[in-house]
C-alpha positions as a printed NumPy array, in Angstrom:
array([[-62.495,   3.939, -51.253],
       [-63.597,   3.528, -54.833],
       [-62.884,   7.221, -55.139],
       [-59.433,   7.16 , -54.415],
       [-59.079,   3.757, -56.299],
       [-60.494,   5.843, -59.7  ],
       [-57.309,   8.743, -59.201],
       [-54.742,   6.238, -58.666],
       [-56.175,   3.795, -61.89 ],
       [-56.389,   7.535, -63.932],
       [-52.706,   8.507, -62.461],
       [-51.321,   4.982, -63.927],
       [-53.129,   5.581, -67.16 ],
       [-51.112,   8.721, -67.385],
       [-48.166,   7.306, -66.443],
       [-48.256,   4.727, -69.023],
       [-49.604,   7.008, -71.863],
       [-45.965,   9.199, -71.909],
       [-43.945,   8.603, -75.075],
       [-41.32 ,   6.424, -74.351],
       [-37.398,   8.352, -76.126],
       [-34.656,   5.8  , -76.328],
       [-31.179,   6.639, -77.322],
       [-28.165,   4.876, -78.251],
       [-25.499,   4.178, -77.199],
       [-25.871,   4.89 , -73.383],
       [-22.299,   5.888, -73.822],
       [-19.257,   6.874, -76.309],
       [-15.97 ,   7.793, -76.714],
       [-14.118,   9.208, -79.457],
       [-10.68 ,  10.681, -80.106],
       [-10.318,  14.17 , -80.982],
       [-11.429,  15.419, -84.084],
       [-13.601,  12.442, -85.635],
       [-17.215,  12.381, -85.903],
       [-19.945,  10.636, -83.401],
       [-23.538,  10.367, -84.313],
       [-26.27 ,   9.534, -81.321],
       [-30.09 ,   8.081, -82.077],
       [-33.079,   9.121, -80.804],
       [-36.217,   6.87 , -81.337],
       [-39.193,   8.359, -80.539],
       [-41.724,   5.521, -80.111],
       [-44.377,   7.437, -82.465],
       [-44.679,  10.099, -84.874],
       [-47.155,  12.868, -84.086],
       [-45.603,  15.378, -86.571],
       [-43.092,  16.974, -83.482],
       [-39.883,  18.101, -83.821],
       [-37.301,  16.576, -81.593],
       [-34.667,  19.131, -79.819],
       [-31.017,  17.863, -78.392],
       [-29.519,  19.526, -75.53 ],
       [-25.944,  19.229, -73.76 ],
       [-25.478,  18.696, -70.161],
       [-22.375,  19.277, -68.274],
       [-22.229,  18.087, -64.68 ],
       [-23.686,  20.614, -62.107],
       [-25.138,  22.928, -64.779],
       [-27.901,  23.801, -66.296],
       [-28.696,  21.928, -70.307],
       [-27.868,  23.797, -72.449],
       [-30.069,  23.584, -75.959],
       [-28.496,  22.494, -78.664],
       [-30.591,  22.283, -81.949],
       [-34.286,  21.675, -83.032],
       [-35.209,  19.398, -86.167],
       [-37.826,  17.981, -87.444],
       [-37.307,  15.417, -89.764],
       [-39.414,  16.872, -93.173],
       [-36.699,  19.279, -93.015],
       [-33.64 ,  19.134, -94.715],
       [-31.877,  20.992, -91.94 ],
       [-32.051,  22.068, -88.358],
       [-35.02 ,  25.029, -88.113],
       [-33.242,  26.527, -84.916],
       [-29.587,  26.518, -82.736],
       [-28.963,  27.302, -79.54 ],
       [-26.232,  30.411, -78.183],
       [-22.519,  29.06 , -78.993],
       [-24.071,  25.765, -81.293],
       [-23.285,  26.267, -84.779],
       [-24.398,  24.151, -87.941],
       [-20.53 ,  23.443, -88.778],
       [-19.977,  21.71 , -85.709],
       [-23.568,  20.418, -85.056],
       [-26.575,  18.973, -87.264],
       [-29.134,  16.53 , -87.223],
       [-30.876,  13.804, -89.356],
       [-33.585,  11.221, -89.311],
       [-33.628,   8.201, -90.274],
       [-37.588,   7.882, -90.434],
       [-39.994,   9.534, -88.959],
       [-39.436,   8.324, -85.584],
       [-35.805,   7.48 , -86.023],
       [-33.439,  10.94 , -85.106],
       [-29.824,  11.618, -85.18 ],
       [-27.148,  14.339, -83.584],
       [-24.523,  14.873, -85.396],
       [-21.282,  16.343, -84.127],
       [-18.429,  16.72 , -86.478],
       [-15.039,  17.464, -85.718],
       [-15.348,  16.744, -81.572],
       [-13.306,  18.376, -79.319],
       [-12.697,  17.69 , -75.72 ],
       [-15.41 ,  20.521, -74.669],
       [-17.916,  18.74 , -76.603],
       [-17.833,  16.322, -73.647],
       [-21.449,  16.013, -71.907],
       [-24.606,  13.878, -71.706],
       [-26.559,  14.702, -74.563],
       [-30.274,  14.524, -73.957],
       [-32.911,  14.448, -77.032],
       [-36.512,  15.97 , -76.213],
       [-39.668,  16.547, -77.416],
       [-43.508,  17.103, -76.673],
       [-46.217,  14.188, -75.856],
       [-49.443,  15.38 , -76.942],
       [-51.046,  12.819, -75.07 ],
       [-49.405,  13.502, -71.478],
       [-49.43 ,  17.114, -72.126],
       [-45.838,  17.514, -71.221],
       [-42.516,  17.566, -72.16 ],
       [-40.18 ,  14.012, -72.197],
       [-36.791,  13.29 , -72.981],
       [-34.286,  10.38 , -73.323],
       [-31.999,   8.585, -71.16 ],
       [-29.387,  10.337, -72.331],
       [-26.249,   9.443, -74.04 ],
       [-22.425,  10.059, -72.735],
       [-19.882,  11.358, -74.976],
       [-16.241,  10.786, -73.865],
       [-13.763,  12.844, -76.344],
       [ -9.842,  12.025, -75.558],
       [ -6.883,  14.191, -76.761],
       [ -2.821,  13.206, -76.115],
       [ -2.458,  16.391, -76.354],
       [ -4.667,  17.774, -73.339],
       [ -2.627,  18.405, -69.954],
       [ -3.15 ,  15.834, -66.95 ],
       [ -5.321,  17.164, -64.212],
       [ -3.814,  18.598, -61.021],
       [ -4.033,  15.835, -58.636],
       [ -3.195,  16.387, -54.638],
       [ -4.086,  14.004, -51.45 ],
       [ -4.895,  15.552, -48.555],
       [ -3.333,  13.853, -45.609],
       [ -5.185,  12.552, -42.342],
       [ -5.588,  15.162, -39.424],
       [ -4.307,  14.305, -35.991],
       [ -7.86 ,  14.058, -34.832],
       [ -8.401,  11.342, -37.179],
       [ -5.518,   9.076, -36.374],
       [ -6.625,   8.956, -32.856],
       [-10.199,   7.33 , -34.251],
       [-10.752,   4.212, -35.845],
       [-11.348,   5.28 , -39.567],
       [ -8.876,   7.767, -41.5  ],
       [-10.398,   9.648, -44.71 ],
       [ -8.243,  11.132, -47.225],
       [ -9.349,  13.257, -49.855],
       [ -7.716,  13.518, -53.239],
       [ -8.178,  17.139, -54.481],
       [ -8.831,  16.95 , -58.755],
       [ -8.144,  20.106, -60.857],
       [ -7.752,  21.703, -63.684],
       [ -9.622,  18.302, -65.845],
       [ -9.926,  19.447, -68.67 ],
       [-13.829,  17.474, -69.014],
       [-16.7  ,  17.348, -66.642],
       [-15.923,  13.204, -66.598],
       [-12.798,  11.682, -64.703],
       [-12.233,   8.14 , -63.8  ],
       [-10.926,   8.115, -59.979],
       [ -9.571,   5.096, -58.791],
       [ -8.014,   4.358, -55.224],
       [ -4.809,   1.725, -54.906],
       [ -3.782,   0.649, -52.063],
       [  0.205,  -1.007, -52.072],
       [ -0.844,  -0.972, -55.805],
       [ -4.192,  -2.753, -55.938],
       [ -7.455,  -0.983, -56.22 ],
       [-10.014,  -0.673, -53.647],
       [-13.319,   0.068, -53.848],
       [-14.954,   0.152, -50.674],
       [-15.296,   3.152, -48.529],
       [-14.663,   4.929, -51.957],
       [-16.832,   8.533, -52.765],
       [-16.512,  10.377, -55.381],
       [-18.22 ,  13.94 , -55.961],
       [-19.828,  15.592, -59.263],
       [-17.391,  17.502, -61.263],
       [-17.897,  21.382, -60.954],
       [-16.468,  24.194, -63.372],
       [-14.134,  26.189, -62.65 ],
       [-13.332,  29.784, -63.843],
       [-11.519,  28.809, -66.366],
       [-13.739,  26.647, -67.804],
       [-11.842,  23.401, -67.003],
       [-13.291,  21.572, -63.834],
       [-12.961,  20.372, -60.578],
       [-14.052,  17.558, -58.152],
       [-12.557,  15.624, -55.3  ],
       [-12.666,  12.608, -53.849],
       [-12.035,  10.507, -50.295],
       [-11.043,   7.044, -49.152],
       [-11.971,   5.814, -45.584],
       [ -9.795,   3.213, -44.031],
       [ -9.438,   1.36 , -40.6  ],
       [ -6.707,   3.655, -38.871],
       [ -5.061,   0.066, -38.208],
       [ -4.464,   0.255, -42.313],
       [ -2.964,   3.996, -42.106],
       [ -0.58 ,   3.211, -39.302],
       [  0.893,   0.081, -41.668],
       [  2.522,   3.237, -43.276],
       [  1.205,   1.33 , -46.33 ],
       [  1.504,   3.347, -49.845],
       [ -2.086,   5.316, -50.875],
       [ -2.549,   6.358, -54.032],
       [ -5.149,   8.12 , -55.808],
       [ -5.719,   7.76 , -59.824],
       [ -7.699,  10.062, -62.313],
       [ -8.118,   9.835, -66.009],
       [ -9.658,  12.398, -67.89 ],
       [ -9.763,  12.438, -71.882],
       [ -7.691,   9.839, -72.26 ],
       [ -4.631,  11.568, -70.479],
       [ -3.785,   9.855, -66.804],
       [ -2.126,  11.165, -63.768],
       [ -1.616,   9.859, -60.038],
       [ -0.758,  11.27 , -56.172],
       [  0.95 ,   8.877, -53.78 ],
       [  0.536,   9.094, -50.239],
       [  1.525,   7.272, -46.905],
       [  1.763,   8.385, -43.019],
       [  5.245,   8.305, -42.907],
       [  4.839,  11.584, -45.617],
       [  2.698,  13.37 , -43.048],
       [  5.146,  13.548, -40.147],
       [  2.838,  12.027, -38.051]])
């Protein structure tokens, strides 16, 4: 007993012991073409450098930039990040920045900053932080409900699914309206996954009572993606049913 008391004690001492990276915000959004800058505190200095990398959903990270903050400069970049478009700064010693100038919608991600604890022996990163870029000028996504099968009318729930395509960042909004008002239950929405094109795909369904369907009542499904809206309609009278 007091043996396995002493591991779990030592485990918790370990646990504790892990440098502690907050970032802020949590979450941003910015138009096309301005700058956003995201912090990175690192709890304690122990002369490391702190690395960034960009996550899109369903994909690997993807690293960014290294920088330590003696440096005037980042020391390294990662394949397809450039200094024109991305840098880092720090504040203090424990205090970093990312930098990205000139955002574009593709810049859209979670950025996660990183570096080594000494005293866990391992690597630890932030909670990440969410950039949102918009642009008027992007087009809508492709947006398509599919309808109820036969099989489903005859049971007492009917799920729709409302195809998403063609968005042109990993991050919609999908809402649900039912005879215009929004409804959340029996809502799921999936991750976003790229497509071959390099825009990106996800989909979404709504369960109702079939009692709800067969009110013929009007179903429609809403996505926003960088800033730029579009919307499918739906009822049972459309499906011939």
């Amino acid at each position: 007993m007091l043996a396995k008391s002493f591991i779990l004690i030592t485990f918790l001492s370990c646990v504790s012991s892990v440098k502690v990276l907050t970032q802020k915000p949590s979450e941003v959004t910015k138009e096309k073409g301005n700058s956003v800058t995201m912090d990175c505190n690192i709890a304690k200095d122990e002369t490391k450098y702190v690395s960034w990398y960009k996550q899109l959903p369903n994909a690997a990270p993807q690293f960014v930039l290294s920088y330590h903050h003696s440096h005037n400069s980042p020391n390294s970049y990662g394949d397809s990040f450039s200094s024109d478009h991305f840098t880092s700064k720090a504040q203090s010693d424990i205090d970093y920045q990312l930098i990205i100038n000139n955002v574009d919608v593709r810049d859209s991600a979670v950025y996660y900053c990183n570096t080594w604890d000494d005293t866990a022996k391992e690597d630890v990163f932030g909670q990440g932080t969410k950039l949102l870029v918009t642009d008027s000028g992007v087009s809508p996504p492709v947006v398509n409900i599919l309808p109820s099968s036969s099989e489903d009318v005859s049971s007492r729930e009917v799920t729709l699914v409302c195809l998403i395509n063609d968005v042109s960042v990993g991050f919609a909004d999908v809402r649900w309206l039912v005879n215009g008002n929004p409804v959340t239950k029996g809502v799921f929405t999936g991750s976003a996954e790229q497509q071959p094109n390099e825009k990106f795909k996800l989909s979404s369904y709504l369960t109702i009572d079939t009692s709800e369907w067969q009110k013929d009542k009007d179903i429609t499904c809403e996505v926003t993606a960088a800033g730029s809206k579009t919307s499918k309609r739906i009822k049972k009278s459309d499906c011939g049913q």
